[in-house]
C-alpha positions as CSV (number, residue, x, y, z in Angstrom):
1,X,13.2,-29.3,-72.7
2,X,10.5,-32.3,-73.2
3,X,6.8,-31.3,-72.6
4,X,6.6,-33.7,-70.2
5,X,9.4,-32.2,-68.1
6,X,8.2,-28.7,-68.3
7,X,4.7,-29.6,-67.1
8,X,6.4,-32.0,-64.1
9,X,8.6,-28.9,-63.7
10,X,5.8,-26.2,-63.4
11,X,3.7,-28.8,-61.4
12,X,6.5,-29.1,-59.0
13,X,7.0,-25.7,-58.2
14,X,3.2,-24.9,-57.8
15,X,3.2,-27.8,-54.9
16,X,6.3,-26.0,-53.3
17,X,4.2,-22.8,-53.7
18,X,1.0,-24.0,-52.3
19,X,3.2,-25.2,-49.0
20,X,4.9,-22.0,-48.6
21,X,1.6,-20.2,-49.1
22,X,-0.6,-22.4,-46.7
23,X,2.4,-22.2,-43.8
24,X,2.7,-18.8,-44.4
25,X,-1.2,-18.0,-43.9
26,X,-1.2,-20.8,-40.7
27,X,1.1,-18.8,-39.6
28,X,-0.3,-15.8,-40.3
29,X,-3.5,-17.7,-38.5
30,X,-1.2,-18.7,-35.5
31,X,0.2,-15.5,-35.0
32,X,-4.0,-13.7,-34.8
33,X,-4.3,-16.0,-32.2
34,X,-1.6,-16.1,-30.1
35,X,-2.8,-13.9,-27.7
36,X,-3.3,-14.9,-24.2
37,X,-6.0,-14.4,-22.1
38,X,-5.4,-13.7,-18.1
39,X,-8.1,-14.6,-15.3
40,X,-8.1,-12.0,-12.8
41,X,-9.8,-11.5,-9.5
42,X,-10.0,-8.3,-7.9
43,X,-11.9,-7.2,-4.8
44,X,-15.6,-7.2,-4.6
45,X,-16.6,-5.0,-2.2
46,X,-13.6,-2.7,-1.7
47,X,-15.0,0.5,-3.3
48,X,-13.5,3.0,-4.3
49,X,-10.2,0.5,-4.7
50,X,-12.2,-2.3,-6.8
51,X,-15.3,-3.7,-6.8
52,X,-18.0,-5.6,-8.6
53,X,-19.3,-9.1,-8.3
54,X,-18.5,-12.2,-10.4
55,X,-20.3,-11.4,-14.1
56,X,-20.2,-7.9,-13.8
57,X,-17.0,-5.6,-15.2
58,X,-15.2,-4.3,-12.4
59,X,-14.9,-1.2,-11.5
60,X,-12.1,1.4,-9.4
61,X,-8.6,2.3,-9.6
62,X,-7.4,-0.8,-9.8
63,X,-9.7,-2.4,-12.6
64,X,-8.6,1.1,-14.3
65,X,-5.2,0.5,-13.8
66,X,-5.1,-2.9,-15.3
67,X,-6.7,-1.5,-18.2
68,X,-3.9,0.8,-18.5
69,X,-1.4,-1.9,-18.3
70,X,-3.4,-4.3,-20.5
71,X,-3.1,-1.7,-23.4
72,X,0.7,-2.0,-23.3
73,X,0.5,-5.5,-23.2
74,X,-1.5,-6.8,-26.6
75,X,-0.1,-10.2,-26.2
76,X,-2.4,-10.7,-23.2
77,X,-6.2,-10.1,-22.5
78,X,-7.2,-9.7,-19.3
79,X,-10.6,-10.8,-18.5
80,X,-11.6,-9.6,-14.7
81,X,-14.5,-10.3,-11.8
82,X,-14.8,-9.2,-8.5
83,X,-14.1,-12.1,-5.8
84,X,-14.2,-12.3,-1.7
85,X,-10.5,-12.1,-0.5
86,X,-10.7,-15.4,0.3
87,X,-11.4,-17.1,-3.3
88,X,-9.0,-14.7,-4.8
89,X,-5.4,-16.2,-2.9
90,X,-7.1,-19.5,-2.8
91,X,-7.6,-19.3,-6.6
92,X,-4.4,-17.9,-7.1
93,X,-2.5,-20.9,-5.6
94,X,-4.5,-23.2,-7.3
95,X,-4.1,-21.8,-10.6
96,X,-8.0,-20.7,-11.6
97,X,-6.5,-17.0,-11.2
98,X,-3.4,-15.8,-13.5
99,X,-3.4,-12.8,-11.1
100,X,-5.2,-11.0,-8.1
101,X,-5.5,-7.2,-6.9
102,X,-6.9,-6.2,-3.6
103,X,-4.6,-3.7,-1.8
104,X,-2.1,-6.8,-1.2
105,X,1.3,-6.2,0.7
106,X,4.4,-7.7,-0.4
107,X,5.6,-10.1,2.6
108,X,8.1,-12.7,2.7
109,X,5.5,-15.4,2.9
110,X,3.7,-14.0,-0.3
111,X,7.1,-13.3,-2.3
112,X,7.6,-16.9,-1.9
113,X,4.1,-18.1,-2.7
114,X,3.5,-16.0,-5.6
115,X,4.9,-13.8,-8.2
116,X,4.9,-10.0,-7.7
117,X,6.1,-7.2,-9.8
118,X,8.7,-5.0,-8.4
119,X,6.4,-2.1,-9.2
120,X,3.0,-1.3,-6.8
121,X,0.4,-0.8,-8.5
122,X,-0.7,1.8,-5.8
123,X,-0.1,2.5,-1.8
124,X,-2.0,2.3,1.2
125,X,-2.2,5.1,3.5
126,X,-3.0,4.3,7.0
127,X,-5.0,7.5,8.6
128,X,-6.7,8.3,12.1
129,X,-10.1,9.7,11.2
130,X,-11.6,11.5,13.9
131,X,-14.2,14.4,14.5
132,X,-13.1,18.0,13.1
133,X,-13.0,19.3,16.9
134,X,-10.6,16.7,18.3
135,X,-6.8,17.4,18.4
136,X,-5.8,14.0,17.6
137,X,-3.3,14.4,14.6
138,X,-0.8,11.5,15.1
139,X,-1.0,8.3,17.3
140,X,0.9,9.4,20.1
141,X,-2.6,11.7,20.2
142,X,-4.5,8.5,20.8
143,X,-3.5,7.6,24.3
144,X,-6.4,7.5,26.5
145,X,-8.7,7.6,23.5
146,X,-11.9,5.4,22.5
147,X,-10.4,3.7,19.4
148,X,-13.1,1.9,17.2
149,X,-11.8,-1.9,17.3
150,X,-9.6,-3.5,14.7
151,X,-10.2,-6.3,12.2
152,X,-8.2,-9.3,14.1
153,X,-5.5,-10.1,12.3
154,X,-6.3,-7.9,9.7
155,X,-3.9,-4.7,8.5
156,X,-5.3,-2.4,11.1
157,X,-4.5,-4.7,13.5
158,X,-0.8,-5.7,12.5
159,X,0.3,-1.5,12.2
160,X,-1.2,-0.9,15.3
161,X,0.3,-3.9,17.1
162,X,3.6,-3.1,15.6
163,X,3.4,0.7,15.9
164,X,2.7,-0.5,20.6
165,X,5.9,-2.1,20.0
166,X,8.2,0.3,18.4
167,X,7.1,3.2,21.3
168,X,6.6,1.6,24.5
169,X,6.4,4.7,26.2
170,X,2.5,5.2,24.7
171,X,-0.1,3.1,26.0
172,X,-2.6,3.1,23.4
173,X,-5.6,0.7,24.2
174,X,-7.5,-0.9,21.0
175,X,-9.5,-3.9,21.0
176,X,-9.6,-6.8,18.6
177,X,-13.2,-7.4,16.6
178,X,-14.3,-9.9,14.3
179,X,-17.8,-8.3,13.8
180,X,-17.3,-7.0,10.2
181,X,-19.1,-4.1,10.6
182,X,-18.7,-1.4,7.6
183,X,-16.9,1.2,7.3
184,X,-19.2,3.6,6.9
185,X,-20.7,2.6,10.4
186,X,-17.6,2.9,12.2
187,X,-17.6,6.5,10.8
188,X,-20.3,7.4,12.0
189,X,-19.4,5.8,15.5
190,X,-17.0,8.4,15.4
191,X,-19.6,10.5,15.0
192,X,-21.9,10.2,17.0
193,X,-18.3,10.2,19.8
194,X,-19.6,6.5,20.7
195,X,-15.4,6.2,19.7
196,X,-13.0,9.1,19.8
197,X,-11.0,7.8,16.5
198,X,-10.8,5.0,13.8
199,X,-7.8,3.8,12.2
200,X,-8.4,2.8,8.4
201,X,-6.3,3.1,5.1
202,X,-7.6,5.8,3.4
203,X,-8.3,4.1,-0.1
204,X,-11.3,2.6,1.1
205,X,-13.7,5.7,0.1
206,X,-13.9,7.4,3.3
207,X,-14.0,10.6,2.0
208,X,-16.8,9.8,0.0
209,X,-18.2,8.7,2.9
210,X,-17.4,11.7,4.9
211,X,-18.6,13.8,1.9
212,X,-21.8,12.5,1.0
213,X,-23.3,12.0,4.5
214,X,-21.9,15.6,5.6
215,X,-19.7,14.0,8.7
216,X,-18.0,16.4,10.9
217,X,-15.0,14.4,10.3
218,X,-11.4,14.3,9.7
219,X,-8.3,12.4,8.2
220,X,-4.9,12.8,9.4
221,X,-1.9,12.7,7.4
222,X,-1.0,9.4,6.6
223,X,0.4,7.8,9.8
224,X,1.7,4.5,7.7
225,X,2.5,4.1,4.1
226,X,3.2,0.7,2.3
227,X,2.9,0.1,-1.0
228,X,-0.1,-2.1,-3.0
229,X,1.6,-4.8,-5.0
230,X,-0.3,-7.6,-8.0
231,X,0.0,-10.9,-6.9
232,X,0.5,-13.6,-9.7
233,X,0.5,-17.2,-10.1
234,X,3.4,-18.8,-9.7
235,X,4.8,-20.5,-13.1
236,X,7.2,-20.7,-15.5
237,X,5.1,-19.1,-18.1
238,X,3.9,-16.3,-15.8
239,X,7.8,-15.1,-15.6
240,X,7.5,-13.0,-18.8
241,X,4.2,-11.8,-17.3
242,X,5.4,-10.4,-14.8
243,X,8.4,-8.5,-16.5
244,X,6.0,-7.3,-19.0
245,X,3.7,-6.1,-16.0
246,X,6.5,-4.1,-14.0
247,X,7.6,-2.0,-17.0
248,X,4.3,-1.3,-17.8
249,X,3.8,0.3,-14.1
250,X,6.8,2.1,-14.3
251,X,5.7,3.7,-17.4
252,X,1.8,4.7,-15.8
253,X,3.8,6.1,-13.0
254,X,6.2,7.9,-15.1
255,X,3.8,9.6,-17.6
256,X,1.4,10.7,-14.6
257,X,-1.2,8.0,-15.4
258,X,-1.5,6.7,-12.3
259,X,-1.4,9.9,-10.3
260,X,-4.3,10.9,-13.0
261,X,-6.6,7.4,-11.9
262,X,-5.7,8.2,-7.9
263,X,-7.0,11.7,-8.3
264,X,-10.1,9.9,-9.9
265,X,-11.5,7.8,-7.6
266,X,-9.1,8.5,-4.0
267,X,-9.5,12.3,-4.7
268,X,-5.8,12.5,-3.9
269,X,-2.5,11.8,-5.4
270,X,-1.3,8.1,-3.9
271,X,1.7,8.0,-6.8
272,X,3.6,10.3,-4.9
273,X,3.9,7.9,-1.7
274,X,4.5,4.9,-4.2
275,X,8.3,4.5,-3.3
């Protein structure tokens, strides 16, 4: 073999090297940064459920619960704020958010709207808080009753409206607000026996509430269930999102995780009502 062709022969296969090496390490490069980041809004001002405004790290069960997820799911990072209900589905249909927690329901007009996991992330249990010396235990209890008025249109307001429908035979009187008054102030309504009983889900930090103010108050036992679902954007590139999302759920549930984060900040086990 010439000189010549052994140098064009070495020459050639360091070229052939170089490329493999410099696609292998863009690859390499590609494969650091091919992780992708997920906007999501959760509730501001819904403590102990979530809360914390925009530019400040979230806090609650369902920030914690995210992070949870987010751990089994390295190919995404999720990047939270708090937002008012209102921005989060209007940002979710637009596209700023990937996804959105807040307590949500799953309902035919939001399954068709958005993406949602099969899995809840948690449940919301409806209760009738009332003071320790009243008998009221279920709603049939509330006929004739001060009830502190509902949110129109709200959840409250839906159950309740339903509940009138399915048992005629009970005339329970409530009255429709759009005040906004806190929660903690319609406790102590209840209190001070201004109303006889108020109808809230519990995952709202009543107890805490309760608790810390020393209220002579009481929760029944949950008088409505439904399950708390994530609400994502609606996309083709979501889809493995949200299959990535549901198994991860199923796993929290599974190995007590979620049980553990409800006992945290609800002081009660919610996972067992998840169905």
């Amino acid at each position: 073999m010439s000189s010549i062709t052994s140098t064009f022969r070495r020459f050639s296969l360091a070229a052939v090297g170089g490329v493999a090496i410099a696609l292998a390490t863009a690859g390499a490069s590609h494969a650091q940064t091919a992780v992708r980041t997920i906007k999501i809004a959760t509730a501001a001002e819904s403590k102990p459920l979530s809360w914390g405004a925009i530019g400040v790290e979230p806090e609650g069960y369902e920030p914690e619960v995210l992070k949870a997820v987010n751990a089994k799911l390295p190919q995404y990072k999720f990047e939270m704020e708090g937002a008012a209900d209102i921005a989060q589905e209007t940002g979710l249909v637009t596209g700023k958010y990937d996804m959105v927690t807040g307590g949500y329901y799953k309902s035919e007009a939001r399954a068709k709207q958005f993406l949602i996991p099969d899995s809840p992330i948690g449940a919301s249990m409806m209760k009738i808080y009332s003071r320790t010396d009243s008998s009221i235990k279920e709603m049939k209890d509330l006929v004739g009753k001060r009830i502190v008025p509902v949110t129109a249109g709200g959840g409250v307001f839906k159950f309740v409206t339903q509940w009138k429908k399915d048992n005629p035979d009970y005339d329970i009187e409530i009255a429709a607000s759009s005040a906004g008054i806190p929660y903690p102030n319609r406790l102590n309504e209840v209190q001070t026996k201004k109303f006889d009983a108020l109808i809230l889900p519990s995952n709202l930090g009543e107890q805490t509430v309760i608790e810390n103010q020393k209220l002579d108050i009481q929760a029944s036992e949950p008088v409505s269930i439904n399950n708390t679902y994530i609400l994502i954007h609606k996309n083709e590139e979501n889809q493995a999102l949200v299959a990535g999302i549901d198994k991860a759920l199923k796993e929290l549930k599974a190995d007590g995780t979620l049980d553990k984060l409800s006992q945290k900040w609800f002081g009660e086990d919610i996972a067992k009502y998840m169905k």
